[in-house]
C-alpha positions in Angstrom: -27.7 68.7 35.2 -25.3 65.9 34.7 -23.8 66.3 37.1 -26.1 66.3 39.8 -28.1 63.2 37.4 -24.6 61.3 38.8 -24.3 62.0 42.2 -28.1 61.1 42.3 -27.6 57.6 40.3 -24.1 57.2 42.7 -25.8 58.0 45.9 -28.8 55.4 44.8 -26.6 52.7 44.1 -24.4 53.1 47.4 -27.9 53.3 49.0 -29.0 49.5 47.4 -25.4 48.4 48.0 -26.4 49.4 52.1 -29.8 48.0 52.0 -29.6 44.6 54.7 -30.9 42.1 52.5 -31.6 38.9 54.4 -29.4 36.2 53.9 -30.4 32.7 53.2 -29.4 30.2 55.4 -26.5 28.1 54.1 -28.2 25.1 55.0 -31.4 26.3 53.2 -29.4 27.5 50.0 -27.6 23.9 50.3 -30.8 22.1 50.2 -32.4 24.0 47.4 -29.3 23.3 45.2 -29.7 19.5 45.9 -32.9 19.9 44.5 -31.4 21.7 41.7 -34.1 25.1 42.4 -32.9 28.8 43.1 -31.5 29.2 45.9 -32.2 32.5 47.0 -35.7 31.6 46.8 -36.0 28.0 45.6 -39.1 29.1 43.3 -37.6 28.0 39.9 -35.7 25.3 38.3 -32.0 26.1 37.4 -32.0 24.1 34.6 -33.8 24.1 31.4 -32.3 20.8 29.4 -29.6 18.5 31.0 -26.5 21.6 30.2 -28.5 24.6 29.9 -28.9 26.7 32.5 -32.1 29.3 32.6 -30.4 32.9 32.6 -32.3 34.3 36.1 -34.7 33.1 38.4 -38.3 33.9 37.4 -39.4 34.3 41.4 -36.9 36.6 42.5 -34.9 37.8 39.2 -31.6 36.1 40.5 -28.8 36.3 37.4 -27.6 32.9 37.8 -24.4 33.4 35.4 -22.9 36.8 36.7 -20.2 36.9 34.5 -18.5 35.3 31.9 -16.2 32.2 33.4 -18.2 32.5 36.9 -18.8 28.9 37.2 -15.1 28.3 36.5 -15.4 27.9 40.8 -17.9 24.9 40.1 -15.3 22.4 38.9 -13.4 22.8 41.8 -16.7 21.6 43.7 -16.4 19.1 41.2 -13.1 18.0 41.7 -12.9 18.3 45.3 -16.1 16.1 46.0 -14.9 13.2 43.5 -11.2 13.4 44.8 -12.4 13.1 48.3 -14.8 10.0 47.5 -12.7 8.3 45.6 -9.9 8.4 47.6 -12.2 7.5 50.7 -13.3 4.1 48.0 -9.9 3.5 47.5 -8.9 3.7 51.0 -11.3 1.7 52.2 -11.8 -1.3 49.4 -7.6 -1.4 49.2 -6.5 -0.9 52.9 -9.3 -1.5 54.8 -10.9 -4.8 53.3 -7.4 -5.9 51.1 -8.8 -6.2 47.6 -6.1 -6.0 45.1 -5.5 -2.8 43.0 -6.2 -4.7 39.9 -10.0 -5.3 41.0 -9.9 -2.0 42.9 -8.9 0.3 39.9 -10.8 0.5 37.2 -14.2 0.6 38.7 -12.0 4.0 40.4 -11.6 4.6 37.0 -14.3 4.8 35.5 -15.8 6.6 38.5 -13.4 9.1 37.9 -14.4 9.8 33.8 -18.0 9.4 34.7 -19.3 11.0 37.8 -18.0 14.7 37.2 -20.6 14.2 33.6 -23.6 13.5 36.0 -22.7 15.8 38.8 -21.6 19.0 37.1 -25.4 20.6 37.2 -25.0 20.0 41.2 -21.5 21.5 41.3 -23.1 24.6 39.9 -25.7 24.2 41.8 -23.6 24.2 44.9 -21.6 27.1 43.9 -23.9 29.0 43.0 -25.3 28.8 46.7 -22.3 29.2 47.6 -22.1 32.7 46.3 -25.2 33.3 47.2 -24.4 32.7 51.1 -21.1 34.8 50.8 -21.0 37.4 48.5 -25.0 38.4 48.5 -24.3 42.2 46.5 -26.0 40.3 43.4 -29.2 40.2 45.3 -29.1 44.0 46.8 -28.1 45.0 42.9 -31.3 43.0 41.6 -33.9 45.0 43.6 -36.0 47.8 42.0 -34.7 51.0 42.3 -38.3 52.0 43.3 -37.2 51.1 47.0 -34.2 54.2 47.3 -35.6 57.0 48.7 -35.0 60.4 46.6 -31.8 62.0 48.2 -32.6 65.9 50.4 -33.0 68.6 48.8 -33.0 66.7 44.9 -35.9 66.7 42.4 -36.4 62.9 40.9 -34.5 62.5 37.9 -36.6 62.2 35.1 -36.0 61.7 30.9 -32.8 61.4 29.7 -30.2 63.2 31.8 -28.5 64.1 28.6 
């Protein structure tokens, strides 16, 4: 009985893993980020307080944090976004119109301290799209199991298969 309890929970989770779950558009997923919703379905806020996230989406069920460290990826949004403007402010304030470094730096400076504070909730934001866009076996793993089909030839499993 246990047996065949496994081969029928293996063969329903290879058969959700299959399931062609459409993608949303990176642009789309992009946007609803921006705007700091889900974006899978951009039905609920991703944020509950300035630092706390929600845990899932209440629309689609979404687990926002997958696993422990997963927005580890976010501060490299982070730090690629305000690497890239500030050297583009640097560039063109110091090369391009000849201010001195002294007037040029420490507005850099403090650009540097303060904008990863106000931007981190987007950097997760964008990530999280991110992932969403590339690597969508959350979302095939988040629908019911209510959709698989019983396997040929199986009874439904039902109680504990203890």
């Amino acid at each position: 009985m246990w047996s065949t309890a496994n081969k029928r929970i293996s063969e329903k989770s290879a058969y959700v893993r299959d399931i062609d779950v459409e993608r949303t558009p990176f642009k789309v997923g992009c946007r609803r980020a921006l705007k700091l919703l889900c974006p899978n379905c951009g039905g609920d806020c991703l944020f509950r307080s300035f630092t706390r996230m929600n845990e899932k989406c209440s629309s689609c069920g979404l687990k926002y944090e997958r696993e422990p460290g997963y927005f580890l990826g976010a501060t490299y949004v982070s730090y690629g976004w305000t690497s890239v403007t500030m050297t583009a402010a640097y560039l063109i304030l110091h090369i391009a119109l000849d201010y001195p470094n002294q007037y040029v730096l420490p507005p850099l400076i403090t650009y540097v301290v303060l904008f990863p504070i106000f931007f981190h909730r987007y950097a997760r934001a964008l990530w999280l799209a991110f992932d969403c866009f590339f690597d969508h076996s959350e979302l095939d793993n988040s629908r019911p199991d209510d959709d698989c089909p019983p396997s040929a030839g199986e009874p439904p499993i039902t109680g504990n298969p203890n």
